[in-house]
Residue, then its C-alpha position, 0 to 999 in steps of 0.5 A: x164854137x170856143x174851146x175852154x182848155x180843160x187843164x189847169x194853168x202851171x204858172x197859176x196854181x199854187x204847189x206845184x214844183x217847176x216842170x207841173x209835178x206836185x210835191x209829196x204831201x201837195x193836194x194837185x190842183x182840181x181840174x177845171x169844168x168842161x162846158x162841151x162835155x156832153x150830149x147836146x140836148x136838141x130833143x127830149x122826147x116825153x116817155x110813156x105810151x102815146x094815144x095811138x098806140x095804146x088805142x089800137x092795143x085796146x082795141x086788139x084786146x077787145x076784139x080777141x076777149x069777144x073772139x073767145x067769149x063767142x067760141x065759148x058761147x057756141x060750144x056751150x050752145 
C-alpha cells in the first residue's frame, strides 16, 4: 500500500513566505485529496427485507388473524 502525503509541498505552492505561513491577504494553498480516506467497500449488502423473513411474518399474521376469527366465531355460536 503507498502512503500519498496529504499536505501540499512548501517549495511548490505559490504565496506562501519561507517557514510555509501565508502572508495577510494570501489564499493558502487547498489541500490535496486522500485516496485511502475511507471505509473500504468490500461488501454492500441490498436493503430491504428478504424472503424468508417476510414469509414467516406472514405466516404469524394469518395464524393469529384465523386464532381470533375462530374465538369470535364460538362465542357468537
Amino acid at each position: 500500500m503507498s502512503h500519498v502525503n496529504p499536505d501540499p509541498e512548501p517549495e511548490r505552492s505559490t504565496g506562501l513566505e519561507p517557514g510555509g505561513s501565508v502572508p495577510p491577504g494570501e489564499t493558502p494553498p487547498a489541500e490535496s485529496s486522500m485516496p485511502e480516506a475511507g471505509p473500504r467497500e468490500t461488501h454492500n449488502p441490498t436493503k430491504g427485507w428478504g424472503k424468508a423473513p417476510l414469509t414467516v411474518i406472514l405466516i404469524l399474521v394469518i395464524l393469529i388473524a384465523a386464532f381470533f376469527l375462530a374465538y369470535a366465531l364460538s362465542l357468537i355460536l
